[in-house]
Backbone as a printed PyTorch tensor [residue, N CA C, xyz], in Angstrom:
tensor([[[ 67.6690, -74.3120, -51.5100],
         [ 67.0910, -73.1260, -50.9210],
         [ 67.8930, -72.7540, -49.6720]],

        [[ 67.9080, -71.1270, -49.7410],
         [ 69.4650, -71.1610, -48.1130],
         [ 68.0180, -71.4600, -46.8130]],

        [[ 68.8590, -71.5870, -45.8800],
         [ 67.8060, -71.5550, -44.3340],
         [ 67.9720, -70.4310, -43.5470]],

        [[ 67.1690, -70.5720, -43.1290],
         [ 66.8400, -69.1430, -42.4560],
         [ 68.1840, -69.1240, -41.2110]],

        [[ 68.5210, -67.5440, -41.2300],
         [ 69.4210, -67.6360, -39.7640],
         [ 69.1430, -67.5830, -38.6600]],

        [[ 69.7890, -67.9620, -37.6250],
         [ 69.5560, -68.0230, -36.5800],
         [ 69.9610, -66.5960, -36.0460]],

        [[ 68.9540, -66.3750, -35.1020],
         [ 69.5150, -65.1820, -34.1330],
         [ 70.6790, -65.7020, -33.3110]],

        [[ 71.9270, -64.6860, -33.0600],
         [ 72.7910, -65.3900, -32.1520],
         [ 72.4000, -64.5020, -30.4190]],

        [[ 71.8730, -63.3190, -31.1830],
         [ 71.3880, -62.9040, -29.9920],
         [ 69.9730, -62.3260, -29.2260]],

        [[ 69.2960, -62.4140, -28.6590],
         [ 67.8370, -62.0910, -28.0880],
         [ 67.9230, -60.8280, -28.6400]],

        [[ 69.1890, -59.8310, -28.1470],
         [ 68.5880, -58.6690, -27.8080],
         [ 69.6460, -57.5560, -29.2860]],

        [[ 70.7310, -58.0070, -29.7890],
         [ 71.2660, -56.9260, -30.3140],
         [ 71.9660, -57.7050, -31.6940]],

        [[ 72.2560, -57.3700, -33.1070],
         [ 73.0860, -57.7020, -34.2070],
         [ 74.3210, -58.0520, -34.1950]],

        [[ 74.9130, -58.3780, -34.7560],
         [ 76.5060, -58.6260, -34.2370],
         [ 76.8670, -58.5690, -35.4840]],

        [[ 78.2670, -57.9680, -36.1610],
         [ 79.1620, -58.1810, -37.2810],
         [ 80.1650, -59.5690, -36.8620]],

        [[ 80.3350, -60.4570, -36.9430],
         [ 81.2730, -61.9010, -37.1390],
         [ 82.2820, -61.5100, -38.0900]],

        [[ 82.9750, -60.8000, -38.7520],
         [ 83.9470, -60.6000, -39.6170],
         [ 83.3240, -59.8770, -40.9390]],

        [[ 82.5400, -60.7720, -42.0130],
         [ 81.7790, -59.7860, -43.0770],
         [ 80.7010, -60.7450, -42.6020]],

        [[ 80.4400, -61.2570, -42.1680],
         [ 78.9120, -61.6930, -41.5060],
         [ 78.3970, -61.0970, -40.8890]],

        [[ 76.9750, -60.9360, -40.5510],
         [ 75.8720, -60.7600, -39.9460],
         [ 75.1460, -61.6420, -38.8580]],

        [[ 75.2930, -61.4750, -38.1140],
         [ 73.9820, -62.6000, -36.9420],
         [ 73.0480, -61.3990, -36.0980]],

        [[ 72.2220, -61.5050, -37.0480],
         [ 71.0830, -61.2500, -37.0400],
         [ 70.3450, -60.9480, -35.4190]],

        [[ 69.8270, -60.2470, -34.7640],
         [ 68.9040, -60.0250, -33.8820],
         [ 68.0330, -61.3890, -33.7820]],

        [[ 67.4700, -60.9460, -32.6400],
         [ 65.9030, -62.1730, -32.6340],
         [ 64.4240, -61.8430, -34.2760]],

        [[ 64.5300, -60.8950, -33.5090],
         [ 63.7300, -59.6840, -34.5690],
         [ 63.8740, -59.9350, -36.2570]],

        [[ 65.2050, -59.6960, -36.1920],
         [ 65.6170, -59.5150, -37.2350],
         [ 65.7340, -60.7230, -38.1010]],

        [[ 65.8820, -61.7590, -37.5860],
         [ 65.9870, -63.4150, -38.0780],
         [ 64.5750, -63.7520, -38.1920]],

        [[ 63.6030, -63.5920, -38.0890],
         [ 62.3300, -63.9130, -37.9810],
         [ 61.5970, -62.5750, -38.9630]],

        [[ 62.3210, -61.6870, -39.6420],
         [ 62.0430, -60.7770, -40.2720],
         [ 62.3650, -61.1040, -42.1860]],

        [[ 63.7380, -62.0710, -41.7290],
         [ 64.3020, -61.9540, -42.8810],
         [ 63.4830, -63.0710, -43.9150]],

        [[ 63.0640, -63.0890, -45.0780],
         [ 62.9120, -63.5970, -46.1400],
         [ 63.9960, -64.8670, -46.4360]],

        [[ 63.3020, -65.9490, -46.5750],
         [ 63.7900, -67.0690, -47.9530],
         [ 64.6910, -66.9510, -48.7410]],

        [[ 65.9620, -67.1630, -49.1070],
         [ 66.5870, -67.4980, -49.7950],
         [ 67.0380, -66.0940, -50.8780]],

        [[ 67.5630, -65.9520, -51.8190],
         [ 67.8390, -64.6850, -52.5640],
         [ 67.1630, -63.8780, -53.1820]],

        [[ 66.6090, -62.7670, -53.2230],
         [ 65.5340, -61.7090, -53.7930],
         [ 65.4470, -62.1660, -55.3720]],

        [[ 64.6360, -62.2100, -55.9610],
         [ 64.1380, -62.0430, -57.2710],
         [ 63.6690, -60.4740, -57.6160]],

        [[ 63.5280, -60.4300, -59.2270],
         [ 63.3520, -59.1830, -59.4950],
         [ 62.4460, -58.5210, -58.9780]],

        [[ 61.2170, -59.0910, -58.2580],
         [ 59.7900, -59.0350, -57.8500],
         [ 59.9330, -58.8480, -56.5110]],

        [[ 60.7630, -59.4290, -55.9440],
         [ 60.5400, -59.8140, -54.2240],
         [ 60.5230, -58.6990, -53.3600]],

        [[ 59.3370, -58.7300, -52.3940],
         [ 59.3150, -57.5250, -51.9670],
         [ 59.9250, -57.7910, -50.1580]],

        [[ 60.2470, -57.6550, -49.3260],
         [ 61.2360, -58.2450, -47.5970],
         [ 62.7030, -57.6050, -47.3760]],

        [[ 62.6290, -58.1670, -46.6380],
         [ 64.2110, -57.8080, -46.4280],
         [ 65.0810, -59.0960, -46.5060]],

        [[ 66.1400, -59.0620, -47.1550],
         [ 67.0450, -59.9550, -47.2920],
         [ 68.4620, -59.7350, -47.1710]],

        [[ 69.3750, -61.0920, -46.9080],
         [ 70.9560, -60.4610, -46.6680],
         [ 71.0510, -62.2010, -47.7950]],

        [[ 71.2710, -61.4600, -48.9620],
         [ 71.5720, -62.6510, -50.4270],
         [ 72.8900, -63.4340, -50.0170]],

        [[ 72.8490, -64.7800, -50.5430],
         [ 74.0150, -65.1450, -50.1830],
         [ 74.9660, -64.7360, -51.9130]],

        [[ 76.3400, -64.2260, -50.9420],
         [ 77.0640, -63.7290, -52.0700],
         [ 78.4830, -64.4730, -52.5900]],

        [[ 78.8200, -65.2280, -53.1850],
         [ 80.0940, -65.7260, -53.2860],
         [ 81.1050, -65.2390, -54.3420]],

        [[ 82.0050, -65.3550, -53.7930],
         [ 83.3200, -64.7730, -54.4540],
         [ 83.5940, -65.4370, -55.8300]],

        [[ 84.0030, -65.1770, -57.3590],
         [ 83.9860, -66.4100, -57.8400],
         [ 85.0610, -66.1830, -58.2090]],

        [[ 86.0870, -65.4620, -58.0130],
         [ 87.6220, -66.1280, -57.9790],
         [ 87.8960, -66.7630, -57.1030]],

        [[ 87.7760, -66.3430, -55.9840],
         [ 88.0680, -67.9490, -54.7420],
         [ 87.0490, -68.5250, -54.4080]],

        [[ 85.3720, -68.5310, -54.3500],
         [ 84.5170, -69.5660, -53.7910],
         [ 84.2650, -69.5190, -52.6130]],

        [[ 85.1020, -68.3550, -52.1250],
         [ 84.5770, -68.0550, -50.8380],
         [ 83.6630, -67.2760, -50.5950]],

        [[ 82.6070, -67.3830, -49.3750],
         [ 81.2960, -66.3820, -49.0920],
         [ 81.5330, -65.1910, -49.3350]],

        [[ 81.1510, -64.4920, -49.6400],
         [ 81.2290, -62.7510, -49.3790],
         [ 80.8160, -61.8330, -48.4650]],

        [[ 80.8450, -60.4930, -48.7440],
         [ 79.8010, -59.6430, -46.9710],
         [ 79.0210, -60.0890, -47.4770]],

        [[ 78.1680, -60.1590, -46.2140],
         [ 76.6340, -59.7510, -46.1140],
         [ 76.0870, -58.4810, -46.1500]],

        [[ 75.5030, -58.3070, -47.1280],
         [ 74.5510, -56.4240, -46.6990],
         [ 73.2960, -57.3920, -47.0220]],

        [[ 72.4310, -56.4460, -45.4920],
         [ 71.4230, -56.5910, -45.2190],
         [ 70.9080, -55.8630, -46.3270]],

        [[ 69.4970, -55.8970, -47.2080],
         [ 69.0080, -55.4820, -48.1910],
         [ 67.0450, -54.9450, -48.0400]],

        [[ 66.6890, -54.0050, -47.7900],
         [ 65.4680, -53.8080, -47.7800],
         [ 65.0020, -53.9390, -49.4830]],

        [[ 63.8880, -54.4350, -49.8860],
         [ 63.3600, -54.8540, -51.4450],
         [ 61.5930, -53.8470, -51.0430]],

        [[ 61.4890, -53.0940, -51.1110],
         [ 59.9710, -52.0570, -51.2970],
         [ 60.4880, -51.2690, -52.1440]],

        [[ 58.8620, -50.7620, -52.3740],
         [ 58.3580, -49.0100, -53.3280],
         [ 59.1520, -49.6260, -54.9380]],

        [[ 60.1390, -48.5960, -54.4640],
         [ 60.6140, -48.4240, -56.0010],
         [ 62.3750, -48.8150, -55.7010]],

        [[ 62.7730, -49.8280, -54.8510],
         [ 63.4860, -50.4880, -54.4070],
         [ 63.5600, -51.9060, -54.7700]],

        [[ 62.1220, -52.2330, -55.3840],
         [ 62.3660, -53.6990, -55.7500],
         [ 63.2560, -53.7980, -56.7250]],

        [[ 63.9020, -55.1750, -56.8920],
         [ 64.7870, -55.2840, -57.8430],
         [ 66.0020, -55.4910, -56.9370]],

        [[ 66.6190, -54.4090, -57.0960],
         [ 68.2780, -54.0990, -56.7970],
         [ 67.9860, -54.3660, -55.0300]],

        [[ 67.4240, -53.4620, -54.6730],
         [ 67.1940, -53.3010, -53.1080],
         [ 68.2570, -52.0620, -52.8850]],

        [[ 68.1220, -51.7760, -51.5670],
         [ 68.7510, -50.5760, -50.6220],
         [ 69.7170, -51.1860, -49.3840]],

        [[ 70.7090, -50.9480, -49.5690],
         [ 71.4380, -51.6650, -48.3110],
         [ 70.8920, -50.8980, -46.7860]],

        [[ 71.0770, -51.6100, -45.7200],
         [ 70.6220, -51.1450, -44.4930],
         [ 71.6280, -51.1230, -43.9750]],

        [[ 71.9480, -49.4940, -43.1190],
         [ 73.2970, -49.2850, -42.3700],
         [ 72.7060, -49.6470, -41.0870]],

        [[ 72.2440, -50.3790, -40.5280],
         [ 71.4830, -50.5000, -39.0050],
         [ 70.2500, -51.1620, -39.3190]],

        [[ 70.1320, -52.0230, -37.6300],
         [ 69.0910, -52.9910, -37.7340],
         [ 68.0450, -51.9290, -37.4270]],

        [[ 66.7850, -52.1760, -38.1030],
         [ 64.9840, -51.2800, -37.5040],
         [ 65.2430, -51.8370, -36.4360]],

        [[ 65.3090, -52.9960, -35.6610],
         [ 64.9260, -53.5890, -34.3940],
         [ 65.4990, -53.6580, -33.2420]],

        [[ 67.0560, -53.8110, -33.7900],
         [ 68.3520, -52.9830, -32.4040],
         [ 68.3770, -51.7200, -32.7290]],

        [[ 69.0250, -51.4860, -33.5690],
         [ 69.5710, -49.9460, -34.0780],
         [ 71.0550, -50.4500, -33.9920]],

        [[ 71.4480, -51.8280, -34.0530],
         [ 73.0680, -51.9480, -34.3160],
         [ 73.1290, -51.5420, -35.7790]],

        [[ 74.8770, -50.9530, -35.5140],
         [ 75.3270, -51.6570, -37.1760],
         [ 75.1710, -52.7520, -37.7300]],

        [[ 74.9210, -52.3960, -39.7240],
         [ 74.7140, -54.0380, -40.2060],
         [ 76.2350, -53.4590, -41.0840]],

        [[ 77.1460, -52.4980, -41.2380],
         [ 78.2700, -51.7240, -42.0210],
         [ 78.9580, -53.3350, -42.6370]],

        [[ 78.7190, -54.2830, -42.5120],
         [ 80.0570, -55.1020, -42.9230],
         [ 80.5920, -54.8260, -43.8760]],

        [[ 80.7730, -54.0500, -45.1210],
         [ 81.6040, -53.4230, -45.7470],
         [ 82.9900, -52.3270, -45.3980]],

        [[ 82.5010, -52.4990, -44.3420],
         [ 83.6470, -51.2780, -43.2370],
         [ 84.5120, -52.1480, -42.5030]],

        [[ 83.9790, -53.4260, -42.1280],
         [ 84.8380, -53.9160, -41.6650],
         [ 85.9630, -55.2840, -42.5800]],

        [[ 85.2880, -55.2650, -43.8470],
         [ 85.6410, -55.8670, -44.5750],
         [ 87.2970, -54.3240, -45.0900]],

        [[ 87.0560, -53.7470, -45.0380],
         [ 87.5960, -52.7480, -45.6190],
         [ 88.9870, -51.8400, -44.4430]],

        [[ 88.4700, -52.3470, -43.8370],
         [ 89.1190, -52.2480, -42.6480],
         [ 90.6420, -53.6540, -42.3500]],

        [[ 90.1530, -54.7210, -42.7270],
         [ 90.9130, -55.6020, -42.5270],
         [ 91.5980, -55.6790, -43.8250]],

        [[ 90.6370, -54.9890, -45.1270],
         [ 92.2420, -55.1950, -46.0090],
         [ 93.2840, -54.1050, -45.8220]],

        [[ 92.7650, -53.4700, -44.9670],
         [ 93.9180, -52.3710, -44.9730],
         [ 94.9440, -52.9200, -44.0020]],

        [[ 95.0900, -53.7910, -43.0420],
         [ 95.9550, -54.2240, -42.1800],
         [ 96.4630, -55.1800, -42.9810]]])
């Protein structure tokens, strides 16, 4: 089962490369381990690469209404209002 993350910060989100560290808020918001077809929270799934085995981004994922299932990616935390974009910055570094 994954563990819950840690906030790295009290007050605001942070992008780490295609990671996420989470708010205070926001770590104490997030859901258990990977969404099921049912699951209704917010989650950031763990994603791995399976040509190399390495982690993947994180997108933060809201699971309500008529969202369960797949989910809705979140461009910004409800609780800072930071960016959660790690696809931009993933996208960003393959271009260099």
């Amino acid at each position: 089962m994954a563990q819950r993350r840690q906030p790295v910060s009290e007050s605001k989100c942070q992008i780490n490369g295609n990671k996420i560290e989470p708010c205070a808020v926001l770590a104490k918001s997030l859901e258990y381990g990977n969404p099921t077809f049912k699951s209704k929270g917010i989650f950031i799934p763990e994603r791995v690469n399976i040509n190399t085995g390495e982690s993947g981004i994180d997108i933060a994922q809201i699971h309500s209404g008529k969202y369960i299932g797949r989910g809705v990616a979140m461009c910004f935390c409800p609780f800072c209002g930071e960016s959660l974009k790690t696809w931009e910055a993933e996208a960003a570094s393959e271009q260099n």
